[in-house]
C-alpha positions, 0 to 999 in steps of 0.5 A, a space after each residue: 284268365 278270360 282275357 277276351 273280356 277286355 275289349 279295345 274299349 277297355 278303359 285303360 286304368 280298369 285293365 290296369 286295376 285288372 292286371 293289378 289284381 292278378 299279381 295280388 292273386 298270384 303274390 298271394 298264392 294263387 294259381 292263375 290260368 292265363 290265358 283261358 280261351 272259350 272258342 265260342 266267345 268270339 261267335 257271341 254278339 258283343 251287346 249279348 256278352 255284357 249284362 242283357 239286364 242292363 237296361 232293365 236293372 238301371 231303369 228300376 234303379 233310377 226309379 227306386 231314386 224317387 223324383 229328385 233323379 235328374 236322369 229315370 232312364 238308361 235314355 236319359 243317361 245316354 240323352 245327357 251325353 255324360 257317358 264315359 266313351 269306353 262304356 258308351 257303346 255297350 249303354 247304346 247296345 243296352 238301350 237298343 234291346 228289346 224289352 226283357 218279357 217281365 220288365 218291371 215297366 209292366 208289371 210292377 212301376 210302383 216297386 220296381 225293385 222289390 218285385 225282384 227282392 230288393 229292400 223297400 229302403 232303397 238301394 
């Protein structure tokens, strides 16, 4: 169990599902290692631990929504101020990266998430 990705900013009831899971596992015959320690974790910038896709993959998921979306970007989200506080840093450090060198805003706006393979249909 890699126990330095619950950060203090954690929600507790996630970390609660999370423990949860791990007695689940082991009650049914799993060998938890617990705890696993990586060294070079704590050297990683904590926004590059998380999903460096994160502003990318939300963006073209507000779009596939089409125009009714009130909100059509991680921007926006963050804007609107409707961010859970435990997650709220890490959407302030998503917004803060630079742009991914194939972001779909370049090269596909119009289908942003079937360039990637996603169905027509939507998500």
């Amino acid at each position: 169990m890699l126990r330095q990705l619950l950060t203090a900013t954690a929600h507790p009831e996630v970390v609660h599902l999370f423990e949860q899971a791990l007695v689940d596992m082991r009650r049914q015959g799993a060998e938890i290692v617990d705890p696993v320690r990586i060294p070079e974790h704590d050297e990683i910038p904590v926004a590059a631990r998380f999903c460096v896709r994160l502003k990318f993959d939300l963006n073209a998921y507000l779009v596939s929504l089409g125009p009714q979306t009130p909100m059509k970007s991680l921007e926006e989200v963050i804007a609107s101020q409707k961010i859970h506080p435990s997650i709220e840093k890490r959407m302030l450090d998503a917004q803060a990266e630079p742009p991914l060198a194939n972001e779909c805003a370049t090269n596909c706006p119009e289908r942003p998430l079937q360039s990637w393979g996603w169905p027509a249909e939507g998500v």
